[in-house]
Structure formats: C-alpha cells, structure tokens
N, C-alpha and C positions, 0 to 999 in steps of 0.2 A: 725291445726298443730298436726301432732304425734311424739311422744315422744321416745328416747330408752335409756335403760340403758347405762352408760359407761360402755361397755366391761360386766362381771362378776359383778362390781359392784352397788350398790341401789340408784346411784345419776341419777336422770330422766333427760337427755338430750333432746333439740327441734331436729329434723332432719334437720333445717334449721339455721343455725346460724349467725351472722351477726360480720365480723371483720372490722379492720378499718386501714390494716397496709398502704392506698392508700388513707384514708381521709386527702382532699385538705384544713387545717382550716384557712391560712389564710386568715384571713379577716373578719366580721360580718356575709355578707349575707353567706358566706361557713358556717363557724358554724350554722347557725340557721337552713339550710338545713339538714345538720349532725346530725342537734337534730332531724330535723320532722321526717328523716330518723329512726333513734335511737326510737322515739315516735311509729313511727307506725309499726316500728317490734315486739313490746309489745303489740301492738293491737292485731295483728296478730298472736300470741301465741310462738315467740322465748323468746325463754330464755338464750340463749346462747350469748354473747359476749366477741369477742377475741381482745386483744389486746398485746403489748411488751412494755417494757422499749425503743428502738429504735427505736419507731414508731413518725417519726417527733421530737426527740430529748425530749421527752418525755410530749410533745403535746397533742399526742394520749391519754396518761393515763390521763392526766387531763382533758380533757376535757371530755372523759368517764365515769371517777370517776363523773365531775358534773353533767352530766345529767343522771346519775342512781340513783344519789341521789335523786331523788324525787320519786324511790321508797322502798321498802323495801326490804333488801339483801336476804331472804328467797323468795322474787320471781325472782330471777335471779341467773345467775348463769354468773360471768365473768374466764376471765384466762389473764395471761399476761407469759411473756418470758424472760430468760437471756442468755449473751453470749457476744453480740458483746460490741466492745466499747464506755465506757459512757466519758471518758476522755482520757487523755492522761497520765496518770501512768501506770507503768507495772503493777500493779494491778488492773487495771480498764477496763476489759474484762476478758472472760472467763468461767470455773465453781468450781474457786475455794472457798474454806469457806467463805474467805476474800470478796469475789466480790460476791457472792451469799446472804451471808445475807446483807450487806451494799446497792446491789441492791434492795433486798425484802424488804426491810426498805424505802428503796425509792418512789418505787413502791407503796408500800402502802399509805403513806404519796401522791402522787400523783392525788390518788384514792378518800382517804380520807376515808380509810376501816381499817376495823381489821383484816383480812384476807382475801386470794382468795380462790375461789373454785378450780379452778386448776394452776399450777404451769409448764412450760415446760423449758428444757435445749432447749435453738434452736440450738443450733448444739454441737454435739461433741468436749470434749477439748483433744487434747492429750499432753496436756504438764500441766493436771492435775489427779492426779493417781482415775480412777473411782469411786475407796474406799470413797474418800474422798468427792466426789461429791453426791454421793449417799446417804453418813454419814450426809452427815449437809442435803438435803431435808427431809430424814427423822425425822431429829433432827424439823426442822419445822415444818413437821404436826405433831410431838409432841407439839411443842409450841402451835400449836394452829396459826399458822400464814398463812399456805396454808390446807387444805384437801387434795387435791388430787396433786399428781405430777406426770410428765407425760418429755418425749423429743419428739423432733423435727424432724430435717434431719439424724437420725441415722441408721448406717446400722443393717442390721440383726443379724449379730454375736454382736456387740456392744448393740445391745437390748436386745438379749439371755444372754448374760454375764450381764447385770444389774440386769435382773428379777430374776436370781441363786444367785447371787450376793448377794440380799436384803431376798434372802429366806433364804443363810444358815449364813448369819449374824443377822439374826431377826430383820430387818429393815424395817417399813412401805414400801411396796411394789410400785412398778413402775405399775399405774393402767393406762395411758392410752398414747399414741402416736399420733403425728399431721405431718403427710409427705404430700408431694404433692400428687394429683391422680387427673387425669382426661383423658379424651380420649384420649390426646397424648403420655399420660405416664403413662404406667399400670404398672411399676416396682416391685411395694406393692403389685401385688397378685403373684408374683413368690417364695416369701418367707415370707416378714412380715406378711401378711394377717394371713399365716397362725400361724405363732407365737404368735401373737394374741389372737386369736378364743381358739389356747391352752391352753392358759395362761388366758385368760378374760380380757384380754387389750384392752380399747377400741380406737376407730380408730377417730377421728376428724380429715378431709380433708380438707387441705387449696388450693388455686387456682382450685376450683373446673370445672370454664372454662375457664381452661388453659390463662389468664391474658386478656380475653376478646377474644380470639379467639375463643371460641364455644357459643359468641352472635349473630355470622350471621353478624356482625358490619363492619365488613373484610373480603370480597369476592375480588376471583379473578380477574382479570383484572380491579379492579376498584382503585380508589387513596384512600390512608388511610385518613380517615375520618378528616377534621379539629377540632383540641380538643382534640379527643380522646386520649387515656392514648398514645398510641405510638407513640406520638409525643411529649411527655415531661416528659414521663418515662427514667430517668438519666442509668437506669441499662441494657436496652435494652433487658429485658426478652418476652416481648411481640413481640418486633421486629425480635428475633431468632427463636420466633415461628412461626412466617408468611412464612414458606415454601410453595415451589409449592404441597407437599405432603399433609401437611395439609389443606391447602386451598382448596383441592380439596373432600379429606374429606367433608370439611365445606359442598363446591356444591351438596355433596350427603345426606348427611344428612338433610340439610334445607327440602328439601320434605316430608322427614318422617316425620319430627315434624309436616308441614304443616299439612299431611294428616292425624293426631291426634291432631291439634286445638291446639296447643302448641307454642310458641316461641323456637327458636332452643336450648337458652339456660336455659330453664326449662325442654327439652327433657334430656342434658346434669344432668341436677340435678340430674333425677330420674333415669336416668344408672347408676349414682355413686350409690346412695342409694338402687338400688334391692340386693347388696350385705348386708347380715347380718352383718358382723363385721364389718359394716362401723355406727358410732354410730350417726355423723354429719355433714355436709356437710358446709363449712365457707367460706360463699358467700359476694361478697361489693356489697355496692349498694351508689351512689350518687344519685339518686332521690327515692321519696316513690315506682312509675310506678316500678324500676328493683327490690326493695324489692317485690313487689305482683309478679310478674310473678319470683320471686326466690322462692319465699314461696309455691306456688301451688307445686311444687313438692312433695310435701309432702301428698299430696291429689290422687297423683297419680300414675299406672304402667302400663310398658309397655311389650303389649300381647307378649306372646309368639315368634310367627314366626315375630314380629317387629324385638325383642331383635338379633335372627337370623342373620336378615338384616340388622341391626346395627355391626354386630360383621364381618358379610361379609368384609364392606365398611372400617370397621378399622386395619381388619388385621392381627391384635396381633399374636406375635408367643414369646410364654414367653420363657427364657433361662432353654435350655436342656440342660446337659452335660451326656451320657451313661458314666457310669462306668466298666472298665472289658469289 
C-alpha cells in the first residue's frame, strides 16, 4: 500500500480507503463479514476509513468505532460526516452550531473516541450563514474533538469562499474535500481539482466505481445480476447509471483491463489515482476477494498510450465557456 499526503498537509493517507456508507449489518453473519472485511484491509496496509452519522441511522458508526477498537487510534485514521437528518426537530439537520456539535458529540460517543481524524459537511446548508459553519469546525479542532475538516458535495465557488473565508478570519483552515469522481463523472477536474492542488486541499473520492458499474458486474444485454446492490438500493443511483452510454463504455474498457491482468474495477481504481491531487480513493467491499482486487491499485499504472485509449473510449469534453 502507498501512502499520500492530504492535500499540502502531514497527515499520511492509504490511496486505498475503505467506507461503509452500503454495509448491510443486519444480522450476525453481515457483521462478522464486515469485520473480516474491516480486518483485512489492515492487513493490507489501509488506513483510512470513512464513515457518517447517516449511515444505517447510525449503525455504521458503531459498529466501526467497535471493531477499530481493537486497534490503536495512531494506526488509523477514520472520518465521519454531518448534514442530513438525525430526527425530526428543526434543528436536527443541517450545519448549524446547534446540529454540528450535538452531532459530533454523537458521533464520537458512537465511535467510542476522543476525536476524529477528519471531519466532512456532506453537503452544503444554505439556510445556515457559512460564517457560522465554518466558526464552530474550527472551534472543534481547537477543542481538540476533530483534526482535520474537510466538505462533501460542494461546488467550486462554495469551496473557494470557505478556504478565503477561514484565511481572513484566522480560522483552522478547510484542508481537505470528498466529491464524487469516477469514469462517468469527471466534473472535479473542470474546476475543483484545481482549487485544490492551489490551496493544498486534499481530494478523498467516494463512488470510485461509479456504484458498481465499473465492476464489469453489469454488462450489456445481460439481466442485472440477482442480489446485487441494484436491486435493493432504495435510491436508485446505480440503476441511473446503467445507461446504453455507459454500458457500452463498460464493453470497451473490460478488454483493456483484461489485456493488463487486472479486473475492470481495479483498472477503474488506478485511472482515478494517476491524478496527483487526488489523495484517496473510498472504495466498499463486502467480501475480503473485492477489498484485494481494490487494494492492488495501489501497486499499480497504467502505461501511457493505455491511458490514451482509455480516454479515447470515455470521451470527456470538460465545460468550456470562451469569453469576449
């Protein structure tokens, strides 16, 4: 496993990361899977895991917090999230003082921690004044309750005005961002990327392949697999992305991994990661089998005139607007 910094800063990230916003707990044998999973991405030299306060109604964090518990917090490095809602009071969503610490107090307690490593807004509030959002995260890694904090689904301008924001109010600074990115949505190198790379913010990517659709699991003409996530994912994000566009993608691409010994969705990995300011890549895995063939990416790149013909087959035409 290699390592990168977040962003500009000296906290050592795995380039493989392992979240858990789609672990199935219940029941015994799910958990105990969950764990061997959890178990042997520590084998395998992650150190990163992600989690939220909204993951399984806050399932995810406990079960997390227990099984990191058997090791020591200087060998990992977790993160969790705030935003959506935990109840049903006007103040129970959001990113306001009220709902940010009351969550992070939760959260920890969850965990069964003293603090996180990193801290993310999942999404933008606008009916709370940025000032005040940004005021009390900082206020926290003063306390000593998060190190680093970091948002989510935020746009460009919204991230540019945070990180000015906390420079000229002398605020523990906004050191690192989690958006989507993977083949089907290159959005983040039109602008945040580079806002980024500017600033030394670092990049942690969630839906790395694109919600199972760059496993090769979902081919053309064939019937969606029995079990699999698109058939009992409630949000139908996976199922939006089974276009004839994509899918045909998929047909072209599985070759190339083929003809580099790879699974298609380890190929996926290591496209994300030839980019610098991309710090980690936050991959699921329900069995040990998709943690190893997620992990090798990290071991690996791909040549030159591949990457070419990779870029051929996808397309990409990032948003131009000429000025004047």
């Amino acid at each position: 496993m290699k390592y990168r910094n977040l962003g500009k800063w000296g906290l050592k990230v795995s380039e493989v990361a392992l979240g858990s916003w789609v672990t199935k707990l219940a029941g015994t044998q799910a958990e105990e899977i969950a764990k061997a999973v959890v178990d042997k991405a520590f084998d395998e030299g992650v150190n990163f895991f992600d989690c939220a306060d909204a993951y399984s109604g806050g399932d995810a964090e406990r079960f997390l917090g227990k099984t990191l518990a058997r090791h020591k917090h200087s060998e990992y490095i977790v993160s969790s999230k705030v935003f959506f809602p935990m109840g049903k009071g006007a103040n129970e969503w959001g990113l306001s003082r009220k709902h940010i610490i009351e969550q992070l107090d939760n959260t920890l307690k969850n965990m069964k921690l003293d603090y996180l490593d990193l801290y993310f807004c999942h999404r933008f509030d606008p009916t709370t004044p940025i000032e005040e959002t940004m005021q009390v995260l900082s206020d926290m890694v003063d306390a000593g309750k998060i190190l680093y904090y970091g948002v989510s689904e935020w746009s460009p301008v919204q991230i540019t005005e945070a990180i000015h924001l906390a420079k000229e109010n002398n605020l523990r600074p906004l050191s690192v961002i989690q958006p989507q990115y993977h083949m089907a949505d290159r959005y983040i190198e039109d602008e945040i990327m580079g806002i980024c790379e500017k600033y030394g913010v670092g990049i942690t990517v969630f839906s790395p392949l694109a919600q199972g659709l760059f496993t090769g699991k979902y081919r053309k003409g064939h019937p969606i697999p029995e079990g699999s996530r698109a058939t009992w994912q409630t949000d139908k994000q996976l199922v939006n992305l089974l276009t004839e566009e994509n899918l045909n993608k998929v047909e072209r691409l599985i070759p190339i991994a083929e003809k580099l010994g790879v699974p298609l969705s380890t190929l996926a990995l290591v496209w994300i990661l030839r980019k610098k300011p991309i710090t980690s890549v936050i991959t699921g895995a329900s069995k040990a089998e998709q943690l190893l063939s997620n992990v090798r990416a990290s071991e690996l790149t791909i040549p030159e005139n591949v990457l070419e013909e990779i870029e051929a087959i996808l397309d990409y035409k990032p948003f131009v607007r000429r000025i004047g």
